[in-house]
PDB file with SEQRES, HELIX, SHEET and CRYST1 records, atoms N, CA, C and O in Angstrom:
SEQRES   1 A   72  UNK UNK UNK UNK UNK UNK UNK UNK UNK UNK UNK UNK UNK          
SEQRES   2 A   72  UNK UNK UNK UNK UNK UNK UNK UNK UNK UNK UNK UNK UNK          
SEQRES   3 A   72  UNK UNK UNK UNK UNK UNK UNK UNK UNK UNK UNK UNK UNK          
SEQRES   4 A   72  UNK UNK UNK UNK UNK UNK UNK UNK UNK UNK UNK UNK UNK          
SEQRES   5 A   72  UNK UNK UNK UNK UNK UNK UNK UNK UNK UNK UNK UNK UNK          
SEQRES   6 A   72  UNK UNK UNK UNK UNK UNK UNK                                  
HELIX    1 AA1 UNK A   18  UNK A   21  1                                   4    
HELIX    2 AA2 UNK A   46  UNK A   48  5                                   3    
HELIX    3 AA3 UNK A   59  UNK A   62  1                                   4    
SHEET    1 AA1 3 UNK A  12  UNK A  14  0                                        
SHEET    2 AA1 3 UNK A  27  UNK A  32 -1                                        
SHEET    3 AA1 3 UNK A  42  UNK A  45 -1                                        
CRYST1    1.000    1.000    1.000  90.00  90.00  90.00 P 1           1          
ATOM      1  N   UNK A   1       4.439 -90.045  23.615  1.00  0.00           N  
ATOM      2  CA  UNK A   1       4.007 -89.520  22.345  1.00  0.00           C  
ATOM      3  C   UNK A   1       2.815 -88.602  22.587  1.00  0.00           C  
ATOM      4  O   UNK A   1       2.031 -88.793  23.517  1.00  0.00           O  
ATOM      5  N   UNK A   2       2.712 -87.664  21.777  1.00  0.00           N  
ATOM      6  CA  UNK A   2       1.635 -86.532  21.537  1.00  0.00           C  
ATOM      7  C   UNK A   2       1.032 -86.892  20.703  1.00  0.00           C  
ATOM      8  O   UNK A   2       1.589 -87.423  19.743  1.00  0.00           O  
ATOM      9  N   UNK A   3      -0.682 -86.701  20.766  1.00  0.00           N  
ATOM     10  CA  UNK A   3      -1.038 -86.227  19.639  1.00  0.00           C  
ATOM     11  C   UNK A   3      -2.172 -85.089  19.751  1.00  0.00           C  
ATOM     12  O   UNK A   3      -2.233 -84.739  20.930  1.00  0.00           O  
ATOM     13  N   UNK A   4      -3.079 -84.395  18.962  1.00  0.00           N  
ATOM     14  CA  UNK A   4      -4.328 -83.237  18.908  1.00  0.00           C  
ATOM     15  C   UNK A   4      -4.898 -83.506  18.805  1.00  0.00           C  
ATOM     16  O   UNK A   4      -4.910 -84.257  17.830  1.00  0.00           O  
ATOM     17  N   UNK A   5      -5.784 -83.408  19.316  1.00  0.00           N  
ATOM     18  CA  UNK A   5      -7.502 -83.209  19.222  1.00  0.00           C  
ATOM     19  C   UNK A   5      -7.563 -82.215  18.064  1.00  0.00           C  
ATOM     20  O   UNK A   5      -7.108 -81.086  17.880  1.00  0.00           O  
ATOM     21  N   UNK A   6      -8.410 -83.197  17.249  1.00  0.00           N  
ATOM     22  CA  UNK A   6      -9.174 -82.487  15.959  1.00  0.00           C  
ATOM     23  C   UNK A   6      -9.587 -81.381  15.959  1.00  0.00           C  
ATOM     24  O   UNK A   6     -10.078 -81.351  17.087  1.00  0.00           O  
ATOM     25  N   UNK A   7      -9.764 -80.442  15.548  1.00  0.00           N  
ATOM     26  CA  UNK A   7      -9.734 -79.035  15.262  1.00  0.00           C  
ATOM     27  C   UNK A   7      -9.696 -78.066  16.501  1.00  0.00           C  
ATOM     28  O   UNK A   7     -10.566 -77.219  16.708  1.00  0.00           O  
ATOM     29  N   UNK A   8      -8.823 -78.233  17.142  1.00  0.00           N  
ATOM     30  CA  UNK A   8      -8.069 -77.665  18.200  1.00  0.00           C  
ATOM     31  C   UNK A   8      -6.833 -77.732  18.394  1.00  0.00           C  
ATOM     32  O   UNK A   8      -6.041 -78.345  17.679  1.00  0.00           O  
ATOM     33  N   UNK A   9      -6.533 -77.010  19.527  1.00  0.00           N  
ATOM     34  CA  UNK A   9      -4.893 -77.205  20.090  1.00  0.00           C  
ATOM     35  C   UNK A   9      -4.295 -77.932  21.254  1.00  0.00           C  
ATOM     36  O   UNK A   9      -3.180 -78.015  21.771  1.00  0.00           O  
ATOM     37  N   UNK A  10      -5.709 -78.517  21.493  1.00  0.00           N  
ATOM     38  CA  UNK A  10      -5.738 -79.485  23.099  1.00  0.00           C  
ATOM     39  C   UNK A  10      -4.340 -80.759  22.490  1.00  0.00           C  
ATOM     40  O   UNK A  10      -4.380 -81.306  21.388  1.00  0.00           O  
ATOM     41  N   UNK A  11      -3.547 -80.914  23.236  1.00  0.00           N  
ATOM     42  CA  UNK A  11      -2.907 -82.180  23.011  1.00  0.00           C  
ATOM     43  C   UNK A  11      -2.750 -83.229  24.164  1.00  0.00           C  
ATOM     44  O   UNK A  11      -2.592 -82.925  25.346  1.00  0.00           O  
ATOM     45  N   UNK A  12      -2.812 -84.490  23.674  1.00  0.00           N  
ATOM     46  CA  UNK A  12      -2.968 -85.548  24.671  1.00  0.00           C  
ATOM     47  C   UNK A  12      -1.474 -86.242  25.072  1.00  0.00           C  
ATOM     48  O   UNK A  12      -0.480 -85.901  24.430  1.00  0.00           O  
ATOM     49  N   UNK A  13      -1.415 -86.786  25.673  1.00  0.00           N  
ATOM     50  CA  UNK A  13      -0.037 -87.356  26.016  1.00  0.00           C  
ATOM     51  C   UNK A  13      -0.480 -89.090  26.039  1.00  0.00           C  
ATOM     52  O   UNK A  13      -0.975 -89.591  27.049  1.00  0.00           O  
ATOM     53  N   UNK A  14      -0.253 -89.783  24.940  1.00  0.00           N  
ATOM     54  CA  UNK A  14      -0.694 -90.827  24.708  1.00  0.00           C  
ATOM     55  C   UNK A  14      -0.123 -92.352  25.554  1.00  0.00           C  
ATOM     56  O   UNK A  14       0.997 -92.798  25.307  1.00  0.00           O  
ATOM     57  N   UNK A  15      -1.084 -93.050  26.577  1.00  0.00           N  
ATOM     58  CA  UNK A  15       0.029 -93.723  27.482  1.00  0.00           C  
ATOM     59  C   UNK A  15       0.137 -94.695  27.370  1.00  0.00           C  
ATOM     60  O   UNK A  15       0.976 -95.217  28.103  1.00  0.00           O  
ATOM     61  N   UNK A  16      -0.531 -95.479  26.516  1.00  0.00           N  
ATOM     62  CA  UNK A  16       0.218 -96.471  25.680  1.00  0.00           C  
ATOM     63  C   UNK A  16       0.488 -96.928  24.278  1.00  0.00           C  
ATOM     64  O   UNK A  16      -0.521 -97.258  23.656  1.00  0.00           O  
ATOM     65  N   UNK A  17       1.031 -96.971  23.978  1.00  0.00           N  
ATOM     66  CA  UNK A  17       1.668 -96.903  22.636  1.00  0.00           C  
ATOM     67  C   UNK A  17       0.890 -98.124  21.798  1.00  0.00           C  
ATOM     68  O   UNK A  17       0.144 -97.831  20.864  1.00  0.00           O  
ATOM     69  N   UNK A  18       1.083 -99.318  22.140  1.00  0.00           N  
ATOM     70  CA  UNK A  18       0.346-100.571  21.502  1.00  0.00           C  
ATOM     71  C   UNK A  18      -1.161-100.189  21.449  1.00  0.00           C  
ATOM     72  O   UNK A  18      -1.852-100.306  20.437  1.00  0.00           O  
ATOM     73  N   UNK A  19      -1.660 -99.647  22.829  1.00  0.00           N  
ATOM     74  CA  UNK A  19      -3.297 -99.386  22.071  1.00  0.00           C  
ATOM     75  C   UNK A  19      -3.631 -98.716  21.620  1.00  0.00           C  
ATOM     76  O   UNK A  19      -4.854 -98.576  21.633  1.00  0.00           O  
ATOM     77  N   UNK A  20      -2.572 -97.533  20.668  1.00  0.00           N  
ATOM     78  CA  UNK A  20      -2.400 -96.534  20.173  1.00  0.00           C  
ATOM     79  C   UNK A  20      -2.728 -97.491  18.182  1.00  0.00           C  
ATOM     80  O   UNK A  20      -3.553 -97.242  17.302  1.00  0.00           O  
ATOM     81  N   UNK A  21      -2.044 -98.130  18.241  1.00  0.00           N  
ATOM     82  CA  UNK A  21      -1.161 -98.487  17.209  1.00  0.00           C  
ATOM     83  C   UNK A  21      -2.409-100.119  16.308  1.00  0.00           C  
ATOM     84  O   UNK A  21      -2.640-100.493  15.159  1.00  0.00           O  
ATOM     85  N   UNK A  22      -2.811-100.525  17.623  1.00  0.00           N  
ATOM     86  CA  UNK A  22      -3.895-101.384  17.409  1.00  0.00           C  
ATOM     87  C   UNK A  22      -5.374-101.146  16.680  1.00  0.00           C  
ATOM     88  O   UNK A  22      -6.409-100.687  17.162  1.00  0.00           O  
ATOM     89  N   UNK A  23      -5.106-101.595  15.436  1.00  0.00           N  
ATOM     90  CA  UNK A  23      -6.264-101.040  14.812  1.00  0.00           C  
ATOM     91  C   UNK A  23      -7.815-101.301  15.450  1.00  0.00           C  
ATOM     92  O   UNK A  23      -8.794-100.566  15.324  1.00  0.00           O  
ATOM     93  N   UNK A  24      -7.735-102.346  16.038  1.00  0.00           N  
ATOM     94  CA  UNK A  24      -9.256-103.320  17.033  1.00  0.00           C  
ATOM     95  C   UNK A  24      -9.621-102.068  18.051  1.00  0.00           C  
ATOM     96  O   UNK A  24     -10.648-102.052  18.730  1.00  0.00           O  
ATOM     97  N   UNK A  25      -9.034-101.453  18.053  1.00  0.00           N  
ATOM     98  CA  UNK A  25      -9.048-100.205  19.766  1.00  0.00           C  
ATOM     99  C   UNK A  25      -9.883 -98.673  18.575  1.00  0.00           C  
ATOM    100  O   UNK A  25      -9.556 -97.985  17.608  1.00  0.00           O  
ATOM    101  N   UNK A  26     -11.148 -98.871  19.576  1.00  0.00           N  
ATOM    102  CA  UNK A  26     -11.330 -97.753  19.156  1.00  0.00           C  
ATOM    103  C   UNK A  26     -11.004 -96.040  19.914  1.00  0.00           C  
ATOM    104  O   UNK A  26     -11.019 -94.844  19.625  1.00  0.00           O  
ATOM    105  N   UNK A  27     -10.707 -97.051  21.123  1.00  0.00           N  
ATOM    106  CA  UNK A  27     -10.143 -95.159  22.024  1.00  0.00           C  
ATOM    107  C   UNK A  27      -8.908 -95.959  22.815  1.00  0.00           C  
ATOM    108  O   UNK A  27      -8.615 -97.040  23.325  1.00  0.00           O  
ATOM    109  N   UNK A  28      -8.458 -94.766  22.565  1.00  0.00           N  
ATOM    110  CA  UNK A  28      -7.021 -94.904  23.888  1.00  0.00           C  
ATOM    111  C   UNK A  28      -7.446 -94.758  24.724  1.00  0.00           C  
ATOM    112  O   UNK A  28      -8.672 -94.846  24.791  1.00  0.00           O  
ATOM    113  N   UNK A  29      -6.456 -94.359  26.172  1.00  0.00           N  
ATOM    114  CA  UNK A  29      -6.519 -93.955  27.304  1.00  0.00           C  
ATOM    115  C   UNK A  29      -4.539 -92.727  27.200  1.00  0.00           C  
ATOM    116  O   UNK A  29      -3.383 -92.993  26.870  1.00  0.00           O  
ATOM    117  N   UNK A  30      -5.341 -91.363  27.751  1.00  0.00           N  
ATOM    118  CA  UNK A  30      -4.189 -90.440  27.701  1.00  0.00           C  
ATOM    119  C   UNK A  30      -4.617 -89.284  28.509  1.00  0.00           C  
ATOM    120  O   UNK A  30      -5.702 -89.040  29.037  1.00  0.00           O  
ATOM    121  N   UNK A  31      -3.497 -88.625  28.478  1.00  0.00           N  
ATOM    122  CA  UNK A  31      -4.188 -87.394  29.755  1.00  0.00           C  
ATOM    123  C   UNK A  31      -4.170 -86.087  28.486  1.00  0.00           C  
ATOM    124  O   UNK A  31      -3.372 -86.081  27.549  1.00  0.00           O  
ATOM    125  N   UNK A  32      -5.056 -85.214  28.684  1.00  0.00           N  
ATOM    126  CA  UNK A  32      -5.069 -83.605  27.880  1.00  0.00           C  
ATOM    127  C   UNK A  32      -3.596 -83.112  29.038  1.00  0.00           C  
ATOM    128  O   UNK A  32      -3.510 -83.510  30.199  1.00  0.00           O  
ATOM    129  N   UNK A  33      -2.620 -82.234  28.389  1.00  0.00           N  
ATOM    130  CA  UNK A  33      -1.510 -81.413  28.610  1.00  0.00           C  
ATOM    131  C   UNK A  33      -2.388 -80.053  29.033  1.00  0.00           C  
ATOM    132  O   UNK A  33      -2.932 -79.588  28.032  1.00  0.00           O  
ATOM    133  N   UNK A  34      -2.548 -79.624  29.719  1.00  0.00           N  
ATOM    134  CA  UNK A  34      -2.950 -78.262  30.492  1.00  0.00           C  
ATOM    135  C   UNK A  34      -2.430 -78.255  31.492  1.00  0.00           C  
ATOM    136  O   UNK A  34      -2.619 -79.035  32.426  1.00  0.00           O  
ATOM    137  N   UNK A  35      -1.191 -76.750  31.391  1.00  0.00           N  
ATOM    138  CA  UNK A  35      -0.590 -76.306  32.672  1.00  0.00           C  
ATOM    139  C   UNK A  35       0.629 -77.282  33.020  1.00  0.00           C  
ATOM    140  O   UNK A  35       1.190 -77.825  32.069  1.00  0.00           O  
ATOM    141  N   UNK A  36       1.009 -77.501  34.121  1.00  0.00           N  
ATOM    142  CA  UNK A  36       2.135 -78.098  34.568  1.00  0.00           C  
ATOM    143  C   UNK A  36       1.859 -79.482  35.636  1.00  0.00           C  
ATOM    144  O   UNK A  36       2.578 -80.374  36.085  1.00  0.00           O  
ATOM    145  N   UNK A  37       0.635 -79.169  35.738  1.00  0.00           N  
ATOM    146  CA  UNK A  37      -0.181 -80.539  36.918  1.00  0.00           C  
ATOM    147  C   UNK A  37       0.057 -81.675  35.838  1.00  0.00           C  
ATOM    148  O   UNK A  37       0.548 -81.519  34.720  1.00  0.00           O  
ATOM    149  N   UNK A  38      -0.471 -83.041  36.502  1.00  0.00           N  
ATOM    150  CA  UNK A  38      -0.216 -83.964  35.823  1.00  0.00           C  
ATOM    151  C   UNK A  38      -1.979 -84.295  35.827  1.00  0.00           C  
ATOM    152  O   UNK A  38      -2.664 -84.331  36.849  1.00  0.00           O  
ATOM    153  N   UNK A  39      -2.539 -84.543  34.254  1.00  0.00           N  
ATOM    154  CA  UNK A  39      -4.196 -84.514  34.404  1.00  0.00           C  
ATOM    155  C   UNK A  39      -4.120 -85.972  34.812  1.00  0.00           C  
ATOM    156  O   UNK A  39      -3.259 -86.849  34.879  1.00  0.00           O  
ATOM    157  N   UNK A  40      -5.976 -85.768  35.158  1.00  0.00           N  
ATOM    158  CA  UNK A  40      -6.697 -87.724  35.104  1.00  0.00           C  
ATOM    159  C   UNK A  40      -6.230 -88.224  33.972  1.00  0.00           C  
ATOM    160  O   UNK A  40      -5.726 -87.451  33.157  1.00  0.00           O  
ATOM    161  N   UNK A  41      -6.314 -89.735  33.678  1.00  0.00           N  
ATOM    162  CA  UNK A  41      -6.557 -90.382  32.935  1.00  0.00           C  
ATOM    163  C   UNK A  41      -8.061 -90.409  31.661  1.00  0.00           C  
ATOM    164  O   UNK A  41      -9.137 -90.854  32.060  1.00  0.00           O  
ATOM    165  N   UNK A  42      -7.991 -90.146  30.916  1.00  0.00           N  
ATOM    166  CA  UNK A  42      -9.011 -90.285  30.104  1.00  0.00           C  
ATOM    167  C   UNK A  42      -8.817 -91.112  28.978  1.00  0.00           C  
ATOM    168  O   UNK A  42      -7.774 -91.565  28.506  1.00  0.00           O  
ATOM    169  N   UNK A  43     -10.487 -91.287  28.475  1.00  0.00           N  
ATOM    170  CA  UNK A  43     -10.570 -91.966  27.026  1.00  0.00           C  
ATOM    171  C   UNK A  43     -10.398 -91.362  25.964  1.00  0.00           C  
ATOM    172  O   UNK A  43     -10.222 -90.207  26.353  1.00  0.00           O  
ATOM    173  N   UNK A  44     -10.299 -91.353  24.424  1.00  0.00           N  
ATOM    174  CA  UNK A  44     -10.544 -90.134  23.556  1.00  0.00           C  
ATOM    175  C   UNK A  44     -10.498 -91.232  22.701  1.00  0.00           C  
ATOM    176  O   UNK A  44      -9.577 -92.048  22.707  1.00  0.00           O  
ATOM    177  N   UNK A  45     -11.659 -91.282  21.820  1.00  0.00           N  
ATOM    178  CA  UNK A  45     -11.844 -91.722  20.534  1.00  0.00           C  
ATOM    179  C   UNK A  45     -10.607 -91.470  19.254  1.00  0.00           C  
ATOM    180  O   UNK A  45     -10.360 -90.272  19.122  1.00  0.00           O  
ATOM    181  N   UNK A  46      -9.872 -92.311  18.385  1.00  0.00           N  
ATOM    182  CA  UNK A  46      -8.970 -92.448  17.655  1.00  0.00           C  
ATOM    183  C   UNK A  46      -9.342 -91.736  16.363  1.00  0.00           C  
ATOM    184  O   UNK A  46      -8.470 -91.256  15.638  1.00  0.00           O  
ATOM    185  N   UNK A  47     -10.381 -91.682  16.133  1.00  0.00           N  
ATOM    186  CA  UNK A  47     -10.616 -91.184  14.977  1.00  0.00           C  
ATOM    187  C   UNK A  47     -10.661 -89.705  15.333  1.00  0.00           C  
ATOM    188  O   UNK A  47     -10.562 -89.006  14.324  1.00  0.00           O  
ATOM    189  N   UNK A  48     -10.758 -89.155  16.244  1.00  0.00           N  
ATOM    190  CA  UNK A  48     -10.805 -87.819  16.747  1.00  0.00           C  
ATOM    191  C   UNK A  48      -9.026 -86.774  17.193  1.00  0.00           C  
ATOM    192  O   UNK A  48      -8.742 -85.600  17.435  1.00  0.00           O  
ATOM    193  N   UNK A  49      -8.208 -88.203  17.076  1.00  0.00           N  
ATOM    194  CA  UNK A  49      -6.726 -87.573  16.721  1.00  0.00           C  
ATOM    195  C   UNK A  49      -6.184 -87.166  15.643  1.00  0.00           C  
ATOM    196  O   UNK A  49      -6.361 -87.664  14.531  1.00  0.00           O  
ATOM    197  N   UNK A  50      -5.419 -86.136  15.939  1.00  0.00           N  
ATOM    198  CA  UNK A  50      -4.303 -85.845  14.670  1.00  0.00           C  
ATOM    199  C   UNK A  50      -2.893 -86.148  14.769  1.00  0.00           C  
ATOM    200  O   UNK A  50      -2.816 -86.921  15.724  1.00  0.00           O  
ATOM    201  N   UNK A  51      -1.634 -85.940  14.258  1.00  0.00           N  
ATOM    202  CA  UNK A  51      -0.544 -85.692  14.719  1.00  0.00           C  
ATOM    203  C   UNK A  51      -0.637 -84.398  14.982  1.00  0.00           C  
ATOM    204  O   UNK A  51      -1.552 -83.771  14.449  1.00  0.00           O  
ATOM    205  N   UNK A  52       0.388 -83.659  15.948  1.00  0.00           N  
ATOM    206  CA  UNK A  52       0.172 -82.124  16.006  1.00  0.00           C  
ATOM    207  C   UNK A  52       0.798 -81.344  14.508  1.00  0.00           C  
ATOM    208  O   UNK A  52       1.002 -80.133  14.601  1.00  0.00           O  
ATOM    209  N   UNK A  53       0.973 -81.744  13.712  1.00  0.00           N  
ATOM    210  CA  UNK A  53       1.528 -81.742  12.628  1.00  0.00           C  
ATOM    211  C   UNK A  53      -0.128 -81.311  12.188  1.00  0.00           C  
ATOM    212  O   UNK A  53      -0.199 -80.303  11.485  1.00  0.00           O  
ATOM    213  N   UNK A  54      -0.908 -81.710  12.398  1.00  0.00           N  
ATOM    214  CA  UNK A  54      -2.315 -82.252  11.514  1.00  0.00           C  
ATOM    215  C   UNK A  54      -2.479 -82.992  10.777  1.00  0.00           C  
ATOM    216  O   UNK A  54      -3.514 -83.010  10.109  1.00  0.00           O  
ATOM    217  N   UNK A  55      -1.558 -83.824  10.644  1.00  0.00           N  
ATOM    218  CA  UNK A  55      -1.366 -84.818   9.936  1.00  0.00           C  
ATOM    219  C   UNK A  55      -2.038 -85.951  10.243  1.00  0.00           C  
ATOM    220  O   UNK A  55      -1.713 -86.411  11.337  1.00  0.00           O  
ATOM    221  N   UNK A  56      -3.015 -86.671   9.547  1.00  0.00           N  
ATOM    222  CA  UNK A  56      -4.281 -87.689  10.305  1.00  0.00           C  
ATOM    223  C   UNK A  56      -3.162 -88.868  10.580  1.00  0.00           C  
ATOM    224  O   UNK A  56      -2.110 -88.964   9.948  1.00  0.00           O  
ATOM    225  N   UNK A  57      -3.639 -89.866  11.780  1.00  0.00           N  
ATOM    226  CA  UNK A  57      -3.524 -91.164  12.097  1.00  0.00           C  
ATOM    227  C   UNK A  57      -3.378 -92.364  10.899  1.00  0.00           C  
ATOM    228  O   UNK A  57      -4.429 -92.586  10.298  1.00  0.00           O  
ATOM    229  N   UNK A  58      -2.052 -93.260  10.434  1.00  0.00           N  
ATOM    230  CA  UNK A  58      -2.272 -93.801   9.812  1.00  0.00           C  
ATOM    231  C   UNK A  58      -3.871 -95.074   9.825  1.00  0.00           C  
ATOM    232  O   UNK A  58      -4.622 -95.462  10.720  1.00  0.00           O  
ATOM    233  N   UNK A  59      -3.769 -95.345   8.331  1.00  0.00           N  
ATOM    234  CA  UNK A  59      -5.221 -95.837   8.393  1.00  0.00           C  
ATOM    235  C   UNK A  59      -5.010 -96.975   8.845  1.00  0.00           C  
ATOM    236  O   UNK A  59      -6.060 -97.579   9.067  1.00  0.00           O  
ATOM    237  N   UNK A  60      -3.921 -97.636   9.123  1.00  0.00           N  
ATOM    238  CA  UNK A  60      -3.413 -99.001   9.582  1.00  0.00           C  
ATOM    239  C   UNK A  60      -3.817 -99.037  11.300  1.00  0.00           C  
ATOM    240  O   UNK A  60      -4.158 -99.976  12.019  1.00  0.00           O  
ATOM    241  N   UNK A  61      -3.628 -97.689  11.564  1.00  0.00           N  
ATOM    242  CA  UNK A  61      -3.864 -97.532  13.491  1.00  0.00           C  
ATOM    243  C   UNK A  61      -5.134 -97.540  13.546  1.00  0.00           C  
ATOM    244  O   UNK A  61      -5.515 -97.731  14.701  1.00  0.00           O  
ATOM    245  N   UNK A  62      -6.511 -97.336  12.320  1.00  0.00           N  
ATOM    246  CA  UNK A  62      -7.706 -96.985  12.618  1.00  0.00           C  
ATOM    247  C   UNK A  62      -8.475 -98.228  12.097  1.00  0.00           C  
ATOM    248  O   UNK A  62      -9.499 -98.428  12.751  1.00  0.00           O  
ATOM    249  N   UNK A  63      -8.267 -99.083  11.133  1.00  0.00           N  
ATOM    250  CA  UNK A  63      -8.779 -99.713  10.473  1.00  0.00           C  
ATOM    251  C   UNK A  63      -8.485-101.239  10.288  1.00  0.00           C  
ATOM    252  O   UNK A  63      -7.846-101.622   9.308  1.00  0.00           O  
ATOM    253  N   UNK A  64      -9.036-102.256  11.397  1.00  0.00           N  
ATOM    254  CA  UNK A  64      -8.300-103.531  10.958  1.00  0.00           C  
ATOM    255  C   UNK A  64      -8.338-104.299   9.519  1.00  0.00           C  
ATOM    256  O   UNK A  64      -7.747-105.355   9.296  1.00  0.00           O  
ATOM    257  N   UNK A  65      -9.167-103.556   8.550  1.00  0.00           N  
ATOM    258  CA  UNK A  65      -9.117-104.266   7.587  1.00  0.00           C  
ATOM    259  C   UNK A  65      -8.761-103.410   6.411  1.00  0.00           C  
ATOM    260  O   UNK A  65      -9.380-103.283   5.355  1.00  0.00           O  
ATOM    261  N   UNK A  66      -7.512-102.781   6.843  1.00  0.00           N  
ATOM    262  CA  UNK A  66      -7.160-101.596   5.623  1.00  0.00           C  
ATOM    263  C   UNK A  66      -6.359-102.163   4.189  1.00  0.00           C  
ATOM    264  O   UNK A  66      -5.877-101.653   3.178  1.00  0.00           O  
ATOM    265  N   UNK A  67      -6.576-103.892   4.909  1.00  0.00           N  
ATOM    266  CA  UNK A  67      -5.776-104.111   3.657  1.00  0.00           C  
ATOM    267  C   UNK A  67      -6.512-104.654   2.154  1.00  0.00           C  
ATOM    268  O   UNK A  67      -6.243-104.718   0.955  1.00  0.00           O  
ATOM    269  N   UNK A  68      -7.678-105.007   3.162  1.00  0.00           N  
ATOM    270  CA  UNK A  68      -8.970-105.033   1.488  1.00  0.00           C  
ATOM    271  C   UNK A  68      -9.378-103.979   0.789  1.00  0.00           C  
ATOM    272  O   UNK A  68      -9.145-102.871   1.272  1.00  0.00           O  
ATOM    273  N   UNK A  69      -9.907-104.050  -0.189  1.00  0.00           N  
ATOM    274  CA  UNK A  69     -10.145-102.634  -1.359  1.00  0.00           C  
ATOM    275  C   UNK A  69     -11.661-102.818  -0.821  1.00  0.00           C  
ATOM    276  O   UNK A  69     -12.426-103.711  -0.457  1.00  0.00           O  
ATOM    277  N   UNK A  70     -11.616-101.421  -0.998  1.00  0.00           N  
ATOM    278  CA  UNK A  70     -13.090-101.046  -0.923  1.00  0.00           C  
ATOM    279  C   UNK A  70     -14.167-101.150  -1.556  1.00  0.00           C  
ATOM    280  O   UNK A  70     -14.258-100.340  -2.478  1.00  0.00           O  
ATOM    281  N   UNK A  71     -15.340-102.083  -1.378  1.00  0.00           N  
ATOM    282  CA  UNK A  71     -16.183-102.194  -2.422  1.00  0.00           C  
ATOM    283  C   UNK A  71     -17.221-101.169  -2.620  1.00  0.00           C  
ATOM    284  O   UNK A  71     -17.983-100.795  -1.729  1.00  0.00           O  
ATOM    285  N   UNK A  72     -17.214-100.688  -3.953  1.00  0.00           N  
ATOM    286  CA  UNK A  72     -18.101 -99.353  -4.242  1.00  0.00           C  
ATOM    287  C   UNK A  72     -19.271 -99.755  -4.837  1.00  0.00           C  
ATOM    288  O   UNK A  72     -20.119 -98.922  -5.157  1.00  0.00           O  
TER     289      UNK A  72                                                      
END                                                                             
């Protein structure tokens, strides 16, 4: 799976899916896509993804407690 870096065109190649998806995780581990080499491994903060769509991260992948209402 892909996703973007926030207001850019950098995209990551996301390498695991469950700590993708785990709201408790605040960074993955994925490589940036540049060129045809295969990059390092890196971290990247979750809240700092998009879909390449731009479409934000559900709030369920960011937030373990998305299911309480928000107190204002």
């Amino acid at each position: 799976m892909f996703l973007q870096i926030k207001d850019s065109t950098d995209l990551i190649k996301i390498l695991d899916i469950q700590e993708l998806l785990d709201p408790n995780n605040d960074i993955i581990h994925g490589q940036e896509q540049e060129g045809e080499e295969e990059q390092e491994t890196d971290t990247f903060k979750k809240e700092n993804l998009v879909f390449p769509s731009g479409e934000s991260l559900p709030r369920c992948w960011l937030d373990a407690d998305y299911r309480k209402a928000k107190v204002s």
